[in-house]
DSSP file (Angstrom, degrees, kcal/mol; ACC not computed):
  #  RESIDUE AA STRUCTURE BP1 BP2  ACC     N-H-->O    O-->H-N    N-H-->O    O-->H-N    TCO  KAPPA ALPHA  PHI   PSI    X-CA   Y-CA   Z-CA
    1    1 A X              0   0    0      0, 0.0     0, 0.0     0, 0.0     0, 0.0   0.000 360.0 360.0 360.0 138.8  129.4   16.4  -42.2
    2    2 A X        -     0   0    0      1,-0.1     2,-0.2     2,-0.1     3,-0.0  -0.130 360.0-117.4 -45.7 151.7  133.4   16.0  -42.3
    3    3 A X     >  -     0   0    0     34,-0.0     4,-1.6     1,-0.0     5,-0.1  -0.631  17.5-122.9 -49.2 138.4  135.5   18.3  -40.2
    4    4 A X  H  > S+     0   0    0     -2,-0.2     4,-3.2     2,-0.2     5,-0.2   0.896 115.0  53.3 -53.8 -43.6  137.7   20.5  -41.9
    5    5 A X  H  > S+     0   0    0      2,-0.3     4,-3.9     1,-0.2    -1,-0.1   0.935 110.4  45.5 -11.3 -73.2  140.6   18.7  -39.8
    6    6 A X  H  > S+     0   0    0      1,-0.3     4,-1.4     2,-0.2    -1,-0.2   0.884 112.9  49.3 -68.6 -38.8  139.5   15.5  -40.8
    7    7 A X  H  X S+     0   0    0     -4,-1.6     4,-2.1     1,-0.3    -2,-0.3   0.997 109.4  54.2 -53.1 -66.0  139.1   16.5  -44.9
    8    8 A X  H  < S+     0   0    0     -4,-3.2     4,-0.3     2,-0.1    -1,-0.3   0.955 111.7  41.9 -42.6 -31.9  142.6   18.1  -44.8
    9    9 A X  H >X S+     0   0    0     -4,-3.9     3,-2.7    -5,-0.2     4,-0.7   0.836 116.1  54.8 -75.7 -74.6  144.1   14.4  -43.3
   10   10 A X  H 3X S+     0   0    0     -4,-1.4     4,-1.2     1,-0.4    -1,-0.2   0.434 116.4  32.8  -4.5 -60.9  141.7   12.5  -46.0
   11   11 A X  H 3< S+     0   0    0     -4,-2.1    -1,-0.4     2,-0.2    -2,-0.2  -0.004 118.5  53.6-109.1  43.9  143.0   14.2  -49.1
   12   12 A X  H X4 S+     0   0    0     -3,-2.7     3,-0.6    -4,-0.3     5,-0.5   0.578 122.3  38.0-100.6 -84.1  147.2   14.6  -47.3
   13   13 A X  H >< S+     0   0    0     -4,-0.7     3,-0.7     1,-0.3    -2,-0.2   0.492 112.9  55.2 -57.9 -30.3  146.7   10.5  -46.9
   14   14 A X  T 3< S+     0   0    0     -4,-1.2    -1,-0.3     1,-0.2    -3,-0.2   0.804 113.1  43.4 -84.4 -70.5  144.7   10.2  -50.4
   15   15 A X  T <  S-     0   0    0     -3,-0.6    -2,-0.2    -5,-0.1    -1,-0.2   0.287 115.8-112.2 -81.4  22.9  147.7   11.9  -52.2
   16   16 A X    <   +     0   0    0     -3,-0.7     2,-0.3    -4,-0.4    -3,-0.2   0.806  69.9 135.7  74.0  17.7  150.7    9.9  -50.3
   17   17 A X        -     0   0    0     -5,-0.5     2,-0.2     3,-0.0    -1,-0.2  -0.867  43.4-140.4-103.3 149.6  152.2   13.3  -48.1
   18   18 A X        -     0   0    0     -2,-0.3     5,-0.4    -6,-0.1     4,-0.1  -0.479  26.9 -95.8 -87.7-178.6  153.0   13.1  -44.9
   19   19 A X  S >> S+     0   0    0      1,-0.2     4,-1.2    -2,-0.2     3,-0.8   0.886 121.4  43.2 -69.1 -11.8  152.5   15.6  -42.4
   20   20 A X  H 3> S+     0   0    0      1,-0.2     4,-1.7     2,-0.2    -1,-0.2   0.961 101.6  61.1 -93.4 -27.0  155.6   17.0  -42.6
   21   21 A X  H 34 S+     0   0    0      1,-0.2    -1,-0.2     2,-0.1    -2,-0.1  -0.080 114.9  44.4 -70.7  24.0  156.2   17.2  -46.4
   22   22 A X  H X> S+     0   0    0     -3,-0.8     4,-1.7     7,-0.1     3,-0.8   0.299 104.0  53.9-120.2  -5.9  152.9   19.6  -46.2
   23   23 A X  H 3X>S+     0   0    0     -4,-1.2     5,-2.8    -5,-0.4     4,-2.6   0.864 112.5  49.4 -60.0 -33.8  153.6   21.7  -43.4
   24   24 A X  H 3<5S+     0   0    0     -4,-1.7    -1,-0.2    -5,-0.2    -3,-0.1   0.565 113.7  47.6 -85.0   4.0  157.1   22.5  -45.4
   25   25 A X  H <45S+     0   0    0     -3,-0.8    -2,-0.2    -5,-0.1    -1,-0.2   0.769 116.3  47.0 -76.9 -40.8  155.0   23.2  -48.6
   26   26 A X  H  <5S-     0   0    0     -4,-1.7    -2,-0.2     2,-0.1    -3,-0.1   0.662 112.6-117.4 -81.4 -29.8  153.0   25.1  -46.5
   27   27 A X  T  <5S+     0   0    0     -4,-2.6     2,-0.3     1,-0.4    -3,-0.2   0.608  77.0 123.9  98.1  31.6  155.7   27.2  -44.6
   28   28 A X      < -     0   0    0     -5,-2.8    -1,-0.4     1,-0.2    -2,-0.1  -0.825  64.1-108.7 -76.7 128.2  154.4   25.4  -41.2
   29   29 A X     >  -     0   0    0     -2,-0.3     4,-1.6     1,-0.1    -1,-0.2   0.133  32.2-112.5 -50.8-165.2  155.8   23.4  -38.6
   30   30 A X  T  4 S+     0   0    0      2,-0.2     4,-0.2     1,-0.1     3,-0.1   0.953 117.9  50.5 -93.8 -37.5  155.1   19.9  -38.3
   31   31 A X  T >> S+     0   0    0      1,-0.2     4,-4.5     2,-0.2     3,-3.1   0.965 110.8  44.6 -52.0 -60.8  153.1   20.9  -35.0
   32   32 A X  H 3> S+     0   0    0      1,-0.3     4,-1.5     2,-0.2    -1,-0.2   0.878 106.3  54.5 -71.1 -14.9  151.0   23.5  -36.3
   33   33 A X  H 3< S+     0   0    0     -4,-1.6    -1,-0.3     2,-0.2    -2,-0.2   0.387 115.8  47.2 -95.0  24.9  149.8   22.0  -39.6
   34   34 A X  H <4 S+     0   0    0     -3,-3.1    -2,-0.2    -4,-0.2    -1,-0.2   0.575  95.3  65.2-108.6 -18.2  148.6   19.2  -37.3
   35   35 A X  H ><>S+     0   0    0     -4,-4.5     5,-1.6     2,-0.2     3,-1.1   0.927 108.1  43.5 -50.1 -55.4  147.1   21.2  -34.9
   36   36 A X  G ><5S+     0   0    0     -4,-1.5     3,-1.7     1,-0.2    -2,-0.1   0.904 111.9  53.0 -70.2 -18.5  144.5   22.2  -38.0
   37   37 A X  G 3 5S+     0   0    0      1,-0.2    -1,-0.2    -5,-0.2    -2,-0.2   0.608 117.5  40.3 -79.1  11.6  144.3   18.5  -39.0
   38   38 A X  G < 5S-     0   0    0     -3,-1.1    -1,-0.2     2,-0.1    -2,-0.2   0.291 113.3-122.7-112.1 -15.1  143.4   18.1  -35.3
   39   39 A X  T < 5 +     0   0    0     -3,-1.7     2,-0.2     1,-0.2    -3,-0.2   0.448  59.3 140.3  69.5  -2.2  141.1   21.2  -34.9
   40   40 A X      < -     0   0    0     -5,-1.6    -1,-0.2    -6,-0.1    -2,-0.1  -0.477  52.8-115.5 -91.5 146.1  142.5   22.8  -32.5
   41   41 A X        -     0   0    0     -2,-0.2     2,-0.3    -3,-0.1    -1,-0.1  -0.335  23.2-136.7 -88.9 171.1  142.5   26.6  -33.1
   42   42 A X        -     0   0    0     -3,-0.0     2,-0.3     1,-0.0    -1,-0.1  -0.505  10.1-121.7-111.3 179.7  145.3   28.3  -33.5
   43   43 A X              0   0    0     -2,-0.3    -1,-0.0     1,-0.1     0, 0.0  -0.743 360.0 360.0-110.0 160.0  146.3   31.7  -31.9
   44   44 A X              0   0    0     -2,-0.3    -1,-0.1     0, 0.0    -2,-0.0   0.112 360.0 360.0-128.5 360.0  147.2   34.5  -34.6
């Protein structure tokens, strides 16, 4: 079974964003929305 991690980079690379044009869709830094496409958890 995929990773969530690995599904988010799949369908980001699969529609042509990079990681920083969705961390700014997302209201992320470029760190932290690669931290989930990396797994690593994040602190709240």
């Amino acid at each position: 079974m995929e990773s969530f991690g690995r599904r988010l980079e799949n369908l980001r690379e699969k529609n042509g964003y990079s990681k920083k044009e969705v961390s700014i869709k997302l209201g992320y830094s470029e760190n932290t929305y690669g931290n989930y496409e990396r797994g690593i958890e994040i602190q709240h």
